[in-house]
C-alpha positions, 0 to 999 in steps of 0.5 A: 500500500502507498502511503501519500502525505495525507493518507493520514488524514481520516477524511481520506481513509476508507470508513472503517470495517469492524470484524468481530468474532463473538463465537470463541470456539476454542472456550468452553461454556463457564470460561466467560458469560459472554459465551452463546451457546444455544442457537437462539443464543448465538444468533442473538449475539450477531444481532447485539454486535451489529447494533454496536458497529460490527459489520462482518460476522466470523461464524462458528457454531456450537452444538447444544452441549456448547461444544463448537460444531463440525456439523454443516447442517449446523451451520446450514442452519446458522447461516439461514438464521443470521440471513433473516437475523442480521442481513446486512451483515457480511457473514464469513466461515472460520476455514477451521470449522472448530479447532478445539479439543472435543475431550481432555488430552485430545489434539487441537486440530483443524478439520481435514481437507475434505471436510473443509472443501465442503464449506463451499457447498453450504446453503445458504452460501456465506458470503466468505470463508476464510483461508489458510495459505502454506501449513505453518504451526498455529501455537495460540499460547506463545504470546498469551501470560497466565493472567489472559487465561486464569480460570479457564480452561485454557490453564488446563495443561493438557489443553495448552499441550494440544494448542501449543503443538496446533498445526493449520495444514494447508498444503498447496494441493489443497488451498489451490483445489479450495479457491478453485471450489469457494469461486465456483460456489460464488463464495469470496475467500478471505486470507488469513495470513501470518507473515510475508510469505504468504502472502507473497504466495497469494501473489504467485497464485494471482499471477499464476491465474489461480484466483482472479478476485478480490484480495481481502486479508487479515494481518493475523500478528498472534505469534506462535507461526504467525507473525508478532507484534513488533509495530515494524513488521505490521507496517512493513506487511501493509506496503507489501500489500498490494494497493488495491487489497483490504487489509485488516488487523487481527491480534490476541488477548491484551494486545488487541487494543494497541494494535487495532488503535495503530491499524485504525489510524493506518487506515486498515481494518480491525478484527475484536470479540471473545475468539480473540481475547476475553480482556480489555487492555485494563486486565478486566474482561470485555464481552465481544459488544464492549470491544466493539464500542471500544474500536468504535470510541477510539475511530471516533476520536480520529475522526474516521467513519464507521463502515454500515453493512452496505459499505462493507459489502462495498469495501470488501467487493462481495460478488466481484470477480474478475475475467483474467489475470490481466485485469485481476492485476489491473484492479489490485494495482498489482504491476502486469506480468512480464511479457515473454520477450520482455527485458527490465523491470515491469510498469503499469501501463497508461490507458 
């Protein structure tokens, strides 16, 4: 992304998307009151972040014993309730299906590769599920203290062997063949990215003419595989993001607020809820609804503008695709391919 000399300025920025993930499939019913677990519950909950400025959706389910669900008919249902419930709402499918441990002692895993091709076949269609690029460990635990996670369970040790030790397998077989599925099903793939090289992948699978739609990408900074939180790496991955991308922040546990607050004034995106952190910055919890208020008090002292539904299907481009590489370039003010014959660095071309 090019920064000019007044990208600063709030009235130059784009209005600011609010993602929340209220569902926190890797907690139990007990670890926090601000956990649904009934349907009715959980759709409820949508409801509540959209009235407080959330305008992208980050869907897990649980099953009625408030164990987070496998099952696509579960989320076939969610999905119908959350179009009636919260229709302006972008509503994207966490690519893991549920991460967590169904017993002590068991593996934290994702689902495997065929179970996770089957989020393109859900009905009614998300309007995104998100995508891991490259395997890469996924240790939630290295960059969390005792304090993020006290009186949960979470402090059980077998639970942090099991996160510790969590792997997001995404071997290009596999996410080439998935891209392939979401585009065809018209779902939008939303990249979760953990460092530079992935998304210097994503770039080589444009170029390569393996996806030729919008880039929509989280910056996900939670250690442990993923990239940190030095404020240096945050900004060095958002100039390599190309121009034409939509770039958002996600972070973990106490750290959410600091660094939401420097995307916020960056002009990026920001990602808040219970998945990420049950804490304020202040140590005391904070339910998904009070983090949202919180982005939403900090973008209002910057002056910048809070994205309804309408523009957040605007600024993430739901529904676009584009015809070629060419123009998949072309619209991400990405430079156009080197020509076979062609010698020097590659333009982008006047039209």
């Amino acid at each position: 992304m090019h920064f000019l000399d007044d990208s600063l300025l709030p009235e130059n920025q784009e209005k600011l998307v609010i993602q929340v993930a209220p569902y926190g499939p890797q907690w139990i019913p007990g670890d926090s009151e601000d956990i649904p677990v009934t349907m009715d519950e959980q759709v409820q909950k949508a409801v509540d972040c959209y009235n407080a400025g959330a305008t992208v959706l980050h869907v897990h389910v649980r099953e009625v014993d408030g164990k987070g669900s496998k099952r696509l008919s579960k989320f076939n249902e969610m999905l119908a309730r959350l179009r009636e419930a919260v229709p302006k709402m972008v509503l994207q499918v966490g690519g893991s299906i549920s991460f967590a441990p169904e017993d002590e002692g068991l593996a934290a895993k994702w689902a495997n590769d065929d179970t996770r091709h089957m989020l393109a076949e859900l009905d009614p269609r998300p309007d995104q599920v998100t995508v891991a690029i490259n395997t890469s460990q996924m240790n939630i635990m290295e960059l969390l203290v005792e304090a993020d996670y006290a009186g949960t369970s979470l402090a059980n040790p077998a639970y942090q062997a099991a996160y510790r030790d969590m792997i997001v397998p995404s071997n290009p077989s596999w996410h080439v063949e998935h891209l392939r599925r979401l585009v065809a099903s018209g779902i939008q793939p939303h990249f979760m990215l953990g460092n530079l090289t992935q998304l210097e992948t994503v770039e080589r699978l444009i170029r390569a003419g393996a996806y030729t739609g919008p880039l929509i990408l989280n910056y996900v900074a939670i250690g442990g595989g993923a990239a940190g939180l030095h404020p240096a790496d945050m900004l060095e991955f958002a100039r390599r993001t190309p121009d034409g991308a939509v770039l958002t922040l996600e972070t973990l546990g106490r750290y959410v607020v600091p660094m939401n607050t420097m995307a916020i004034a960056l002009g990026l995106h920001v990602r808040v809820g219970i998945e990420d952190t049950l804490l304020g910055p202040d140590g005391e919890r904070a339910t998904s609804v009070q983090q949202i208020e919180q982005m939403v008090r900090i973008a209002r002292e910057l002056n910048r503008d809070i994205a309804s539904g309408e523009d957040a299907h605007r600024i993430y481009q739901i529904g676009t695709h584009w015809g070629s590489t060419d123009e998949t370039l072309k619209n991400l003010g990405m430079v156009p391919n080197r020509t076979p014959v062609q010698r020097g660095g590659a333009a982008r071309k006047a039209a």
